[in-house]
N, C-alpha and C positions, 0 to 999 in steps of 0.2 A: 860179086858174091859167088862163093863156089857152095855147092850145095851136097849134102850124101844121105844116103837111108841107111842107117846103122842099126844091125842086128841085138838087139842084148836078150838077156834072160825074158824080160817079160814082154818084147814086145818091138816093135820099127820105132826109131827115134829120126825125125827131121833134122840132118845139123847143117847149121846155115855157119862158112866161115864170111866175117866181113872182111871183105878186101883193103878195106880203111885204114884197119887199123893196125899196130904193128903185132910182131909174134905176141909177146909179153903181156898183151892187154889182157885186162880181164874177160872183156869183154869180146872176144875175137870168135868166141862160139856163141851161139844160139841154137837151141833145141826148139823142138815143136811139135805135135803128132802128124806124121805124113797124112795127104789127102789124095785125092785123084786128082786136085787142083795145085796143088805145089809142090807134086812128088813123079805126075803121071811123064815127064819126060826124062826122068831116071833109069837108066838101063838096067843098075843092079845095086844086091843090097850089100853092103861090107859089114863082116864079123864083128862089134868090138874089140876084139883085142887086134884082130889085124889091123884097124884105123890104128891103134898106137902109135903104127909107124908112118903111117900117112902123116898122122897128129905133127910129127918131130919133122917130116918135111917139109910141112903147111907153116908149121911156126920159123923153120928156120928161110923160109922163103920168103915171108912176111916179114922179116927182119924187125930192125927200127932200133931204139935205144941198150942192144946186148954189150957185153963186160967185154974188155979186152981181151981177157984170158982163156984162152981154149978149153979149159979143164972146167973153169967155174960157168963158163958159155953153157957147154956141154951138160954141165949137171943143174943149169936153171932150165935148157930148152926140155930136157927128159921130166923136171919136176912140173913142167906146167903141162905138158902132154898128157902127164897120169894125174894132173890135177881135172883136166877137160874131159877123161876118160871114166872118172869115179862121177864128175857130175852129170855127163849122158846117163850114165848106168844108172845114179841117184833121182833121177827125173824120170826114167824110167818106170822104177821105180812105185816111185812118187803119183805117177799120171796115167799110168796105162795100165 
């Protein structure tokens, strides 16, 4: 499990990636509110928008069932990164 403290507008979001699972999953992110218990050996917080690109390395490293095609790769790993990136922010949001 890789873990980060993400900055947004209202607040630290906990995102938990599972290592499990591949880029594509739905499920490859989890949010949470940070504590001092599941945040406290985190060195630092990342921006929202800068995870983006984090987001697009984490999935394309996680790999798993992607399209042959470079073009159509490339434009499913960029829609799921700004899919995981509106739902931090939307939980945000939401919870904090």
């Amino acid at each position: 499990m890789k873990r980060f403290v993400v900055t947004t507008e209202k607040g630290d979001v906990l995102v938990t990636i599972d290592d499990q699972k591949d880029g594509l999953d739905p499920t490859l992110v989890q949010v949470e509110k940070p504590t001092a218990e599941n945040a406290a050996d985190l060195p630092m917080v990342v921006p929202l928008r800068a995870f983006g690109a984090k987001m697009v390395e984490i999935i394309e490293a996680q790999g798993g069932d992607m399209p042959s095609g470079e073009r159509i790769r490339r434009m499913l790993i960029e829609e799921k990164a700004s899919s995981d990136l509106n739902r931090i922010e939307r939980w945000a949001r939401e919870h904090l």
